[in-house]
C-alpha positions in Angstrom: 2.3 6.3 -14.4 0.0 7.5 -11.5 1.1 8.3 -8.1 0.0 7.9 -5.0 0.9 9.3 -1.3 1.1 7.5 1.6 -1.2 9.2 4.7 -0.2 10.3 8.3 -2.1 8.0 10.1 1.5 6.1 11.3 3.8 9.5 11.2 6.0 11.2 8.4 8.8 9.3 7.2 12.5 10.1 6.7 15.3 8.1 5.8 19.2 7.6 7.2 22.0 6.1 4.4 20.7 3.0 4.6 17.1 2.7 5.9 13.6 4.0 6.5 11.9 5.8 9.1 8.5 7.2 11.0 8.7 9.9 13.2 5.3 9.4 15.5 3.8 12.8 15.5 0.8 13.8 17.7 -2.7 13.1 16.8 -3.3 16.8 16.0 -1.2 17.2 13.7 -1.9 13.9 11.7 -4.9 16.0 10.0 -5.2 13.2 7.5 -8.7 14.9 5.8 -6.3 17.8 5.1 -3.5 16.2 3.9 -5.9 14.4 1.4 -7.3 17.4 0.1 -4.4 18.7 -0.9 -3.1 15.5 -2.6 -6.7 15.6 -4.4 -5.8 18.7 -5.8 -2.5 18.4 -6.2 -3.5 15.4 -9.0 -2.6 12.3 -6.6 -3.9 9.1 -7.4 -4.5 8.4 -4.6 -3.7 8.1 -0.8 -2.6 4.7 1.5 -2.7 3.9 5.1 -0.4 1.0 7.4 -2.2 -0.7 9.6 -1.3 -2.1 12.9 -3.7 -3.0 16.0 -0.8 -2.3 18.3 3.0 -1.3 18.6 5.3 -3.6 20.5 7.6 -1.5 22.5 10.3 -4.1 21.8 10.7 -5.7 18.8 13.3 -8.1 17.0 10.9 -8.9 13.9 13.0 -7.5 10.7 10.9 -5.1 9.5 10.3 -5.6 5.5 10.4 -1.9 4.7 14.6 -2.2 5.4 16.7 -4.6 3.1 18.7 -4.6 6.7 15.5 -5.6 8.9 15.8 -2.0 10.9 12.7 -1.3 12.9 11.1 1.4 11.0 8.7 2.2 14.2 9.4 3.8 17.3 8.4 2.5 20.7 5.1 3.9 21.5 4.1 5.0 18.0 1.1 6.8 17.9 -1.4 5.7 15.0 -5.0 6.0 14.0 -7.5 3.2 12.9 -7.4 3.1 9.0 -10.9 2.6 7.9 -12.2 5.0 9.9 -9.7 7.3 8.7 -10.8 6.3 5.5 -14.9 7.0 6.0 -13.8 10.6 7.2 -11.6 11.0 3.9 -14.1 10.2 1.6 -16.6 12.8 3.1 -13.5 15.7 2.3 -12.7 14.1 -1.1 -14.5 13.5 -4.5 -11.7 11.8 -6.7 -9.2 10.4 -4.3 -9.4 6.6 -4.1 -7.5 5.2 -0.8 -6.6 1.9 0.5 -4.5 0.0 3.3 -1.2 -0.6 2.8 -1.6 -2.8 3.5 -4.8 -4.2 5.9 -2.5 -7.4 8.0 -5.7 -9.7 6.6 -4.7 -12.4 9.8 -5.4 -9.6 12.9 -8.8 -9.5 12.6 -11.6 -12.0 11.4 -12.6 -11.4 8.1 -15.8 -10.7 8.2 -15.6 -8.0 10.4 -13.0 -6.8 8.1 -15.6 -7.3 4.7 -18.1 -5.5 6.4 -15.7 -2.5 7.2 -14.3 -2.1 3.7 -17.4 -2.3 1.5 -18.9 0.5 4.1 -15.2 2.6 3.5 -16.5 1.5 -0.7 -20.1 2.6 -0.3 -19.7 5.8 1.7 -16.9 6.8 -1.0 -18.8 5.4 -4.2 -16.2 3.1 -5.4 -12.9 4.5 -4.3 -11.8 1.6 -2.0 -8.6 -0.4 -3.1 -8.1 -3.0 -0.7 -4.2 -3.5 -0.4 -3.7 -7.2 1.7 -0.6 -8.8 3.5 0.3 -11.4 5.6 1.9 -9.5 8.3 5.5 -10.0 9.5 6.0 -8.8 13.1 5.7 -11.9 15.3 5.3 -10.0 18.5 2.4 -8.6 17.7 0.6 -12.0 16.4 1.8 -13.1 20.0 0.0 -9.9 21.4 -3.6 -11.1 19.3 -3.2 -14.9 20.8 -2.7 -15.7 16.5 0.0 -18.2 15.1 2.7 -16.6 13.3 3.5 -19.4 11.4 0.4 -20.1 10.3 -0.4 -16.3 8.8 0.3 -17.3 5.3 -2.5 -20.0 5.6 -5.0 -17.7 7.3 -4.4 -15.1 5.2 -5.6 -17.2 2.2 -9.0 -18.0 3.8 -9.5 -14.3 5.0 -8.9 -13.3 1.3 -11.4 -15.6 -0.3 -14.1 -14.7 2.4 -13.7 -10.7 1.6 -14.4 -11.9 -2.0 -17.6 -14.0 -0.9 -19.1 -11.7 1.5 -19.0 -8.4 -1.3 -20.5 -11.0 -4.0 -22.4 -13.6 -3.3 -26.2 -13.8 -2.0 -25.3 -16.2 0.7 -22.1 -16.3 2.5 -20.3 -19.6 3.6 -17.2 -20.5 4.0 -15.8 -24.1 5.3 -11.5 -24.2 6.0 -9.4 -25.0 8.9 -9.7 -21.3 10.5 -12.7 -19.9 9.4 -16.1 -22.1 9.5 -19.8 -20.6 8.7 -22.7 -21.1 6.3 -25.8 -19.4 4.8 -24.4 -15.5 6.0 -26.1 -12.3 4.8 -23.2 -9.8 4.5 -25.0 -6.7 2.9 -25.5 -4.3 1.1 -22.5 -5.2 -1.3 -19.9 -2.8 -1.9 -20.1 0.2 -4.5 -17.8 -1.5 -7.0 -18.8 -4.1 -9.0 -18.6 -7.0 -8.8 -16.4 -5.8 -5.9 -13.3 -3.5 -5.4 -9.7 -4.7 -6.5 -7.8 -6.3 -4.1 -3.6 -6.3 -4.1 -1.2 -8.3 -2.2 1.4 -6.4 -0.6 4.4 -8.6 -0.4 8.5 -9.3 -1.2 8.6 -13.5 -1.1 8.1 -15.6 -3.8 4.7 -17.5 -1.9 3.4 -13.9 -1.3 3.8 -13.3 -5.6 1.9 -16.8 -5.5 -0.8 -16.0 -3.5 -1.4 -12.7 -5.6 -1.6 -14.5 -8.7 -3.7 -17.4 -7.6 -6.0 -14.8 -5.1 -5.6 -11.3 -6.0 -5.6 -9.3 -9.1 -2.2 -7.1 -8.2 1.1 -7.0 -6.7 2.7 -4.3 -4.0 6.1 -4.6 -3.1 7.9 -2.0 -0.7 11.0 -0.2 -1.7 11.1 2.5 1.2 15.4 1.6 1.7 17.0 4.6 0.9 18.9 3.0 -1.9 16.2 0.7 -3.1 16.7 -0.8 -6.7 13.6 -0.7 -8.8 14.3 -4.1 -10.6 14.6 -5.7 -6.7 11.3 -7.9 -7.4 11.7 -8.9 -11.2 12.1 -12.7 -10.6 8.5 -12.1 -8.1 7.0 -10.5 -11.5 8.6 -13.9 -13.3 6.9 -16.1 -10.1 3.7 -14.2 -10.3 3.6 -15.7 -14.1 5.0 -19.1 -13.8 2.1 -19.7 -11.1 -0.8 -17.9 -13.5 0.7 -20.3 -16.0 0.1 -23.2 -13.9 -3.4 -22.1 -12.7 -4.1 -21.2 -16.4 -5.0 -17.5 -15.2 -5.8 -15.0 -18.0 -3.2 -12.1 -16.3 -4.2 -9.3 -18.6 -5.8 -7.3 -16.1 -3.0 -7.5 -13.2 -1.5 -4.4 -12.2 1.8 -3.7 -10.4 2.2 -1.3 -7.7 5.0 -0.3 -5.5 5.9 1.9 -2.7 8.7 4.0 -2.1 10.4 7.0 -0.1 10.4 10.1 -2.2 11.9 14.4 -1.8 11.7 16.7 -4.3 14.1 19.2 -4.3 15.6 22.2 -6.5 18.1 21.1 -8.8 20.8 23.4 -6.5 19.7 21.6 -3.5 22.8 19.2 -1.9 20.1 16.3 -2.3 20.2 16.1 -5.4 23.9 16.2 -5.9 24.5 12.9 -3.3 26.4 10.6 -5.0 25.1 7.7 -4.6 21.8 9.5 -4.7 18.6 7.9 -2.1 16.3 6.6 -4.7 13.5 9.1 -5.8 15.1 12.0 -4.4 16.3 15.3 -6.1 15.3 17.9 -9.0 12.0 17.0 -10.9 14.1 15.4 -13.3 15.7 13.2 -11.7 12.5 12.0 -9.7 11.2 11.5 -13.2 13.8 9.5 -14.1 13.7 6.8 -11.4 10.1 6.8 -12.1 11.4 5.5 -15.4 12.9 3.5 -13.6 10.0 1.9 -12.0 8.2 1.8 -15.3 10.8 -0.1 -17.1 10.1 -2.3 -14.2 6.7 -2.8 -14.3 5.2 -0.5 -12.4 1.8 1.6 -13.0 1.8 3.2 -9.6 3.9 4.0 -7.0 3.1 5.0 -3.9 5.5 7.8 -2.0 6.2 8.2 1.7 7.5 11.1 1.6 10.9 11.6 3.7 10.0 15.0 5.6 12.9 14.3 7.8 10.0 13.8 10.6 8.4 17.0 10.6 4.7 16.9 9.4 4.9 20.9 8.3 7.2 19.8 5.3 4.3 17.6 3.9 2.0 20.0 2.5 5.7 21.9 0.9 6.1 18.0 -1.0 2.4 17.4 -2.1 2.4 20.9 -3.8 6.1 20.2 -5.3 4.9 16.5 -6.7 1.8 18.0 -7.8 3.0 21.2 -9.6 6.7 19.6 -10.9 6.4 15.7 -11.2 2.7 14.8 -11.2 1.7 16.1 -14.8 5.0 14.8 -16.4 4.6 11.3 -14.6 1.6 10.6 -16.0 3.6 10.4 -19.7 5.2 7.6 -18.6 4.3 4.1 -19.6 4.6 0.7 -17.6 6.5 -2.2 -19.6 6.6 -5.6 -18.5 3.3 -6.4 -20.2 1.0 -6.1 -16.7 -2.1 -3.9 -17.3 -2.1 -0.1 -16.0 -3.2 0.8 -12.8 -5.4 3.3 -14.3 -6.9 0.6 -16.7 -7.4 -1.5 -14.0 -8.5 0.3 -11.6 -11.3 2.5 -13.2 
């Protein structure tokens, strides 16, 4: 099992009984380039980014990272723009591959998007996984002037334009939101013939689309008490439908995301009874890891719950990296998907 961290570009988590947090922190002290150095060395996989245009101040959309629907944000939420965050990361790193977590594909039009991204995969040679959802908080679709209802359906057409533009000589595309012909859209990516994509998602149409469009799946498990096996009968969806399609699914990968704090094994933590998922000694991290391998996963990504203060990240990354990291990586995904770190090269 690899690991991966989430970045500071939208604050440092931390987590109540029941659900999940950001703490907006200055700009100043986001220091993502920093942050990723450290997770480079400290053996992470690598390192994701959220990605919103803007924050409604108000908001009754149930956010997806609480099983509750809890707004996660604050109010005016300070946050950076991912792929330039991104560019400027893979200038301070060498191994580090990064992502959104994921890019909301309907917010922008997706050729602006395609040339972004394979610029993020050229600058870093190859390191770009491109992590792509529908999107889920209706205010801001009303914000962008985009239908809400219709993201599902746009989000399909943005995904089969990114593949296009990073593969084929001449770009053109002909569906009910997006209408061109005879594009150039180069150079092409680093990766050949282009980098991954993954569907972040937690519905049964969102497993659908990543089978018939993607070649992974990302759910989110940031809920304090999140069960690992929340999504089996997605994994079971995302195999009926490469059944129907006749889809060879050898080389889809799993990932997931979740909150995370190491502790000692003195620590009050990681003697909670029930205890937040992913939380305690090293072994018990390790064994809800096992957890999420007996569920499928390959990789999970970790938002580390810093109770809100950005000086408690670097104390986690060097805990993960000296404690968990090197005993992680002895764990093996079941469920029959390929590993992320076959996948993914």
């Amino acid at each position: 099992m690899d690991i991966g961290l989430y970045g500071t570009t939208h604050g440092v988590g931390y987590r109540d009984n029941v659900n999940f947090f950001l703490k907006s922190v200055p700009a100043d002290q986001m220091d993502p380039v920093r942050f990723a150095q450290l997770s480079e060395r400290a053996g992470f996989h690598s390192m994701w980014f959220g990605d919103h245009v803007c924050m409604p101040m108000v908001s009754s959309s149930a956010h997806v990272a609480n099983a509750s629907g809890q707004r996660a944000y604050e109010s005016r939420h300070n946050m950076l723009d991912i792929a330039v965050t991104m560019s400027a990361i893979a200038q301070g790193t060498s191994t580090l591959k990064f992502g959104p977590s994921v890019i909301i594909a309907p917010y922008r039009n997706p050729l602006s998007d395609a040339r972004q991204f394979a610029t993020v995969d050229i600058i870093s040679k190859g390191r770009l996984i491109f992590g792509v959802g529908a999107g889920w908080m209706k205010e801001e679709f009303d914000a962008l002037g985009l239908p809400f209802k219709e993201r599902g359906a746009i989000t399909n057409e943005c995904i089969e334009i990114y593949k296009r533009s990073w593969t084929a000589d001449e770009v053109e595309f002909h569906g009910k939101y997006f209408n061109f012909e005879r594009l150039s859209m180069d150079p092409k990516p680093f990766q050949k013939p282009r980098p991954p994509i993954i569907f972040g998602g937690v519905v049964a149409e969102g497993a659908r689309r990543a089978a018939r469009h993607c070649d992974g799946f990302y759910p989110i498990f940031l809920d304090t008490h999140a069960e690992p096996a929340r999504y089996a009968s997605l994994q079971d969806e995302i195999r009926r439908e490469g059944d129907r399609m006749r889809r060879d699914l050898s080389k889809f990968y799993m990932m997931a995301v979740s909150s995370a704090r190491a502790t000692g094994p003195g620590d009050p933590q990681a003697n909670l009874r029930p205890r937040p998922i992913l939380t305690g000694s090293a072994d018990q991290v390790l064994s809800d890891l096992e957890r999420f391998a007996n569920a499928g996963y390959s990789l999970v990504v970790i938002i580390f719950d810093c109770n809100g203060m950005v000086e408690e990240l670097a104390e986690q990354i060097q805990r993960f990296g000296e404690e968990i990291i090197p005993a992680a990586r002895q764990i093996k995904a079941k469920g029959g998907w390929s590993p992320v770190a076959t996948a993914i090269a």
